[in-house]
C-alpha positions in Angstrom: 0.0 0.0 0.0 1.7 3.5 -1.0 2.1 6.2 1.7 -0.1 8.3 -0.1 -3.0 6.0 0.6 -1.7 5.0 4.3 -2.0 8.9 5.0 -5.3 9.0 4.4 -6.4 5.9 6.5 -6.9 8.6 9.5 -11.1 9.4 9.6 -11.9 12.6 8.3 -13.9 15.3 10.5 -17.2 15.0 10.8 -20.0 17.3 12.2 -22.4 14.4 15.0 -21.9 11.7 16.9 -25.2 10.1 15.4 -26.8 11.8 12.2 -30.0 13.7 13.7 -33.7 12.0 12.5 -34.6 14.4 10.4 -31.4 14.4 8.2 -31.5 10.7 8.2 -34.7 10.8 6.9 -34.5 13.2 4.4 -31.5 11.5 2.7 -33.1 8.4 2.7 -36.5 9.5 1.0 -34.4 11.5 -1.4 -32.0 8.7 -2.2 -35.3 6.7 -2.4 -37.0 8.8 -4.8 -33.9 9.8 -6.8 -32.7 5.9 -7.1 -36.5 4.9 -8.1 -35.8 7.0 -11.7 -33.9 3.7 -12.7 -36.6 1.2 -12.3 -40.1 3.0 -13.2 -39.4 1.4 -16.6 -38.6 -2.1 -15.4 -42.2 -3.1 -15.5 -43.6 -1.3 -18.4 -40.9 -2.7 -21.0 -43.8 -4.2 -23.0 -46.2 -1.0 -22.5 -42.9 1.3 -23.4 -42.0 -0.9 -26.4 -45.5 -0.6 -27.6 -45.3 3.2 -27.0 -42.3 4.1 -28.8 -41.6 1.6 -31.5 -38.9 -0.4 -29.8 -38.9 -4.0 -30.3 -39.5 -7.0 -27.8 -36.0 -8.1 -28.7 -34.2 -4.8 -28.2 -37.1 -4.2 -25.1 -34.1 -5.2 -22.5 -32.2 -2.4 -23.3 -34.9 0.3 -22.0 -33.6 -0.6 -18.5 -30.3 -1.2 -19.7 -29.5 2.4 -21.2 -30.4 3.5 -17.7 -28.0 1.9 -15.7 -25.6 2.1 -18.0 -26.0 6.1 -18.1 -25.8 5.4 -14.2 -22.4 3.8 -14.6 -20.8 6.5 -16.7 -22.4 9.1 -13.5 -20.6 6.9 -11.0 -17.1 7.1 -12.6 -17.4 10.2 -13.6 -19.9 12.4 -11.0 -19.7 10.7 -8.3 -15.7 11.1 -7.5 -16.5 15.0 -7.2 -18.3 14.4 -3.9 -14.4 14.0 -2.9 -13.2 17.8 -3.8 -16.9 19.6 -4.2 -19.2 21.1 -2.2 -21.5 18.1 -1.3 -25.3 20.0 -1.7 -23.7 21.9 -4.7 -23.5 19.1 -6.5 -26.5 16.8 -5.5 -28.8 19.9 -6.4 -27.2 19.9 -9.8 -27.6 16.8 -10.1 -31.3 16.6 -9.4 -32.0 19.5 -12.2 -30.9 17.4 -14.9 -32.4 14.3 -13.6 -35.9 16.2 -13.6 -35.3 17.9 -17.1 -34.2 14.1 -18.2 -37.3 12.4 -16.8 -39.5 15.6 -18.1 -38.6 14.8 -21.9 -38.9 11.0 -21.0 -42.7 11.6 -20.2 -43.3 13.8 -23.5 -41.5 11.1 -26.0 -43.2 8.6 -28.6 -40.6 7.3 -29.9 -37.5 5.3 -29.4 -34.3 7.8 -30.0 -35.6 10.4 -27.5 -36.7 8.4 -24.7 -33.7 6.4 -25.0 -31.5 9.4 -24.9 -33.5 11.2 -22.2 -33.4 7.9 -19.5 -29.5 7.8 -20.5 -29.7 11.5 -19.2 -31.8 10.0 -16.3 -29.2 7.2 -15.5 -26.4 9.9 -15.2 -27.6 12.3 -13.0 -29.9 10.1 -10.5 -25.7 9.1 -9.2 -27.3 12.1 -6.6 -28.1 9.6 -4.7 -24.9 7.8 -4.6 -23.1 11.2 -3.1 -25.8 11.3 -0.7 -24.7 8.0 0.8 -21.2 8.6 1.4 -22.0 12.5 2.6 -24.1 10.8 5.4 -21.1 8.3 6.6 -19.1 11.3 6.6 -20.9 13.5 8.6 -21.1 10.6 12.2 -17.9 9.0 13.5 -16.8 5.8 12.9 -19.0 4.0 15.8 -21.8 5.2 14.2 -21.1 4.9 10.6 -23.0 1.1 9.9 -26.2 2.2 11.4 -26.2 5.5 9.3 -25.6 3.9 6.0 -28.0 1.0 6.6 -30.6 3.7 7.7 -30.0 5.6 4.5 -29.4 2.4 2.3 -33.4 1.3 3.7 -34.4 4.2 2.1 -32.9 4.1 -1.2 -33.7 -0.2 -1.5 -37.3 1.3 -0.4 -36.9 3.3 -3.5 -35.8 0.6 -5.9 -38.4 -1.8 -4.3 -41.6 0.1 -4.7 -40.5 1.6 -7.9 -41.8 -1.2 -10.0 -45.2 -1.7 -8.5 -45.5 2.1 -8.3 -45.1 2.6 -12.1 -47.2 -0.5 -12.7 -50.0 1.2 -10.9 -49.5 5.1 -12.2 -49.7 2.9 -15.7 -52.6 1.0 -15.5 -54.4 3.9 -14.9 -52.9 7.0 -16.1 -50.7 5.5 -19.0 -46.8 4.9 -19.3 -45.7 8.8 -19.2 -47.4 9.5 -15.9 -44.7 7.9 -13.8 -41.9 10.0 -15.8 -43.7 13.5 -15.9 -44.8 12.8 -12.2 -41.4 12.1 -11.2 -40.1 14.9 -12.9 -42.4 17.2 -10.3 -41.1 15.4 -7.6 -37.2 15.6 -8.2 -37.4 19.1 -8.8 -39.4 19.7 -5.4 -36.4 17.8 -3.6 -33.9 19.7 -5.8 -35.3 22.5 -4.4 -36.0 21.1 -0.7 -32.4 19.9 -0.6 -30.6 23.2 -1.1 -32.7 24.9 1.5 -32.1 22.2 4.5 -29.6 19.9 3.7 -26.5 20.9 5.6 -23.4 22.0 4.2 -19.9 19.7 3.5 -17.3 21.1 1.8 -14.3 17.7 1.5 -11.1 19.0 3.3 -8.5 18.1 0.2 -8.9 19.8 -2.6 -8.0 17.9 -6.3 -8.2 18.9 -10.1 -10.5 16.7 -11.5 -8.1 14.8 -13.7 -5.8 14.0 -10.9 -9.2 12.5 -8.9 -10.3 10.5 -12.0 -6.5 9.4 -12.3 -6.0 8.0 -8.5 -9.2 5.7 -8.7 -7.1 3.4 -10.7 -4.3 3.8 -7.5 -7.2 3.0 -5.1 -8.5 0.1 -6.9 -5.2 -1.9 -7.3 -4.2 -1.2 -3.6 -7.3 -2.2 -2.0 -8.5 -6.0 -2.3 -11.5 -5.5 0.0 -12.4 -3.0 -2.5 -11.7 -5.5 -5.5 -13.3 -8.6 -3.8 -16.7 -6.7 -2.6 -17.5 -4.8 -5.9 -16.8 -8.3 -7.8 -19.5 -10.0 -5.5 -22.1 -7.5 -5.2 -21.9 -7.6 -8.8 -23.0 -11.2 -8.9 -25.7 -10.1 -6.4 -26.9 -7.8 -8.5 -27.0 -9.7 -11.4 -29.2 -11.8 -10.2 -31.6 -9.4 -8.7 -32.2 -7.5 -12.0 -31.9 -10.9 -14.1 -35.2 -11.4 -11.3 -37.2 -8.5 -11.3 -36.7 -7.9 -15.2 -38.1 -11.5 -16.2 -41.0 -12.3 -13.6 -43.0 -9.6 -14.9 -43.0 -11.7 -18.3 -43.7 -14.8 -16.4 -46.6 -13.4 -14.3 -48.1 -11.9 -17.7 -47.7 -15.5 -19.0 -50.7 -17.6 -19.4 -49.2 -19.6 -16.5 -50.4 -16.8 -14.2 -52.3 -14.5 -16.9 -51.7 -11.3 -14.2 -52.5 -7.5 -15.3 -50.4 -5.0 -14.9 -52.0 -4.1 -11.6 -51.9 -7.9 -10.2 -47.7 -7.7 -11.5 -47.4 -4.2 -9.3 -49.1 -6.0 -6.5 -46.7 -9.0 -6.7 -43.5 -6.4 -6.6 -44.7 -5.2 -3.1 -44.0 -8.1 -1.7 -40.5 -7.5 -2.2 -40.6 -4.3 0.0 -40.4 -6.6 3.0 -36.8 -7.5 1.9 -35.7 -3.8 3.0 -35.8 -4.7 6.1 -32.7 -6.3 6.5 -31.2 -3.2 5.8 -31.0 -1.4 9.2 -30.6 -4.2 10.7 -27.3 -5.4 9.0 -25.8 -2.1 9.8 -26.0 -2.4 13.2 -24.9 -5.8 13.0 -21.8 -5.0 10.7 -21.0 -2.0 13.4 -20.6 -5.0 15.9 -18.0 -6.8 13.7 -19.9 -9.1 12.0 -19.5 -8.2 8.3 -17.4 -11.5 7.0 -20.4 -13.8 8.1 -23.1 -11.8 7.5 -22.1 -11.7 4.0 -21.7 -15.1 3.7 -25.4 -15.8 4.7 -26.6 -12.6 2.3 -25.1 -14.5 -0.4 -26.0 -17.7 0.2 -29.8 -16.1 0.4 -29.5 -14.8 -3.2 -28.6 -18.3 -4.3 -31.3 -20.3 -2.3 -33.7 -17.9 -3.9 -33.5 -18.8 -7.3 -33.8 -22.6 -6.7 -37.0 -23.4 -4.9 -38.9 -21.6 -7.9 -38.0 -23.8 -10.3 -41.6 -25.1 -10.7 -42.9 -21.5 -10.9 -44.1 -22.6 -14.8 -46.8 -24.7 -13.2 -49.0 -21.5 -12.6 -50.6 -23.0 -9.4 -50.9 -20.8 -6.1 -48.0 -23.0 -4.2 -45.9 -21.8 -7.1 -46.9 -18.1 -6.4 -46.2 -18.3 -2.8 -42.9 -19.6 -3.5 -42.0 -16.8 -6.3 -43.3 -14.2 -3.2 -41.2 -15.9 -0.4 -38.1 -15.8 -3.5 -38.7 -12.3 -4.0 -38.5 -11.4 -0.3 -35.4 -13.4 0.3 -33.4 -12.6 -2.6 -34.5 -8.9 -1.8 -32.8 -9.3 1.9 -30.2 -11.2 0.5 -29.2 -8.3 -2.2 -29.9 -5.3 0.8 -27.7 -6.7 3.2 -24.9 -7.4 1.0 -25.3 -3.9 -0.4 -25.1 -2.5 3.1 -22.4 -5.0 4.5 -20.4 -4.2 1.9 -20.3 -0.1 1.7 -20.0 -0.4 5.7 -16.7 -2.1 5.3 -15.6 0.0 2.3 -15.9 3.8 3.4 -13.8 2.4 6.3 -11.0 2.2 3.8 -9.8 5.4 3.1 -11.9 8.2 4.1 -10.7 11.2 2.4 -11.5 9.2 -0.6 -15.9 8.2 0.1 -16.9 9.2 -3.1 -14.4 7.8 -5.1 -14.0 3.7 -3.3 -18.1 4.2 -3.7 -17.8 5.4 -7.7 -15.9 2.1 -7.7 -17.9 0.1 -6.1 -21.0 1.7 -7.5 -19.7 1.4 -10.8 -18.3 -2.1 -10.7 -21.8 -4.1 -9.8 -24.3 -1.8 -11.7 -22.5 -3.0 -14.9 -23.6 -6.5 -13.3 -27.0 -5.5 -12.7 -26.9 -3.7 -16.7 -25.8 -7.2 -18.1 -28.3 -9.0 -15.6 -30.7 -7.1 -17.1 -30.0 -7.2 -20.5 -29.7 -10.8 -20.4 -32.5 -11.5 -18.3 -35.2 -11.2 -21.1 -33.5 -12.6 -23.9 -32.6 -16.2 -21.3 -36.1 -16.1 -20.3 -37.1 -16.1 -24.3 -34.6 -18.9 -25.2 -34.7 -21.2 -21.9 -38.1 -20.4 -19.9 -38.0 -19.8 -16.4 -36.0 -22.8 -15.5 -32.9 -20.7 -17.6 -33.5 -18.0 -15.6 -33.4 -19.8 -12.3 -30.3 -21.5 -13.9 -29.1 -18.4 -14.3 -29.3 -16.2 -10.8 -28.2 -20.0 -8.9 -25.0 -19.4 -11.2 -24.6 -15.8 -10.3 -25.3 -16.2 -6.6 -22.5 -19.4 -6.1 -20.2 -17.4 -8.1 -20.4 -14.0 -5.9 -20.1 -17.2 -2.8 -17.2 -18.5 -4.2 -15.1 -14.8 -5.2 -15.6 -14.1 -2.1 -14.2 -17.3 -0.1 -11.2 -17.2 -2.6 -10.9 -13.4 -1.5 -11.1 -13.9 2.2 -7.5 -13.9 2.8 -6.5 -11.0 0.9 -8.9 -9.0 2.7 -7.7 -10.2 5.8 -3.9 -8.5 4.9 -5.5 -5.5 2.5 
């Protein structure tokens, strides 16, 4: 490890002891709504194909251009929570997300809704400075209960995303969700720089320098390296999940609505839960084992729906008891995960999270892109296949990556 990074192992200043409710709660409903932009469309791939000329094949992509516009945000946004003014740039942030998601609602036809949710994926990163900005404002006792207190808010956001759009849909029509949205990012913009405190990072870096030391900081630290590569897995799975059950349910196996598939996705809300939770527990010292078990969850998952084709209600129960374990499974890993990170190297939050950000959303972009095209060529049993393959892979990356944790 260079000096340069061993210098900046000492925690960085920050403003409470414990962050107060109200803060808490404001960064976690506006990392939920922010993080929400990237899965209103999830659901409505076949309404939104319909609406815009974009073919089933191609349909996969609708959610993929997101994330992957999310991606470019996290390598490239994201590290300037490191050297500028925090609320600054969140409240930048949410202006072009609102503009993004304003044009999404008004298009009816392919190129400009694609280019508008790539807009969309790159500026709803807001969210992932508000994470980091919140572990740096407590001390380092208190740091795994804040992030999984924010982190339940933003899963929150991801989880009711999907049946929210499916319901704004089946009775208002596709663009409803966007231009609603739109309204309500600007109204947090707007909220945001009136209450949310202040943070101005104590080392200041030209930008190319900052983009040019997050290659330093992911080649020195293997904890880094081994989490991103797992959650990555992780998150695979989950959008491989949530992007093919909606086809499933619509199947004549089930033969749900719209509103029947939104009602389904609540179920997965529960999973949240283990958010909170896990943070306390990882502030206790229990991160190594606790991801073990998240992992293992995501993998269980996956396996006792293989007779979802069937159509009965057993096979329903089982797909809702799936979703709300693989759900838990994803949210504690998630939270497990950033907890040990920001420990690494403080002065550097917004980069090691741009990293790790980066590195499993381009899973969760190939989980989804992949999702609809193995359900199309292998059925449900592919896709179960599938996230069982993605969860024992994260398993085994991290066993083989135990050790070098240990000495990174």
């Amino acid at each position: 490890m260079s000096s340069q990074t061993t210098a900046t192992m000492a925690d960085t200043p920050h403003q409470y002891d414990e962050l107060p409710a109200w803060l808490t709660l404001l960064l976690a409903a506006g990392c939920g709504l922010i993080v929400a932009n990237l899965y209103y469309a999830q659901p409505l791939i076949g309404l939104i194909s319909e609406g815009t000329g974009i073919s089933l094949r191609l349909a996969g992509w609708i959610v993929t251009l997101t994330q992957i516009g999310y991606g470019l945000g996290l390598l490239f946004i994201v590290p300037l929570g490191d050297v500028m003014e925090n609320r600054k740039l969140v409240v930048r942030c949410l202006m072009v997300a609102a503009l993004g998601l304003l044009a999404a609602g008004l298009s009816s036809s392919a190129a400009p809704f694609l280019a508008a949710m790539a807009l969309v994926g790159v500026s709803s990163v807001a969210a992932q400075v508000l994470v980091p900005y919140g572990a740096s404002m407590v001390g380092e006792a208190a740091r795994g209960r804040t992030v999984g207190n924010i982190m339940s808010g933003l899963l929150l956001g991801i989880m009711l995303a999907r049946p929210v759009s499916s319901f704004t849909a089946s009775h208002l029509g596709w663009h409803a969700i966007f231009l609603g949205s739109a309204v309500l990012i600007a109204a947090l913009a707007a909220l945001l720089s009136r209450t949310m405190p202040e943070r101005q990072p104590p080392h200041a870096h030209r930008y190319v320098e900052l983009l040019a030391s997050m290659k330093a900081l992911m080649r020195e630290q293997p904890v880094l390296q081994v989490r991103a590569l797992c959650h990555a897995g992780v998150f695979a799975a989950f959008s491989l999940f949530w992007s093919t059950v909606p086809l499933l349910l619509a199947s004549p196996a089930f033969g749900f609505t719209q509103s029947g598939i939104a009602l389904f996705a609540l179920v997965g809300v529960a999973g949240a839960i283990a958010a909170p939770i896990t943070g306390r527990l990882a502030d206790r010292g229990h991160a190594r084992v606790g991801s073990l078990v998240a992992m293992a969850l995501v993998t269980l998952s996956f396996t006792f729906t293989w007779p979802a084709t069937q159509g009965s209600a057993i096979t329903l129960v089982l797909l809702g008891l799936a979703a709300i374990v693989l759900d838990m499974g994803v949210s504690a890993n998630l939270v497990l995960s950033q907890r040990e990170i920001y420990a690494l190297a403080p002065h550097a939050r917004g980069r090691l999270n741009s990293l790790f950000m980066a590195t499993f959303f381009l899973g969760g972009a190939l989980g989804s892109a992949c999702g609809v095209y193995v359900y199309a060529q292998g059925g449900w049993h592919g896709v179960v296949a599938m996230g069982s393959g993605l969860g024992l892979a994260a398993l085994a990356v991290f066993l083989a990556g135990a050790r070098r944790m240990a000495r990174g």
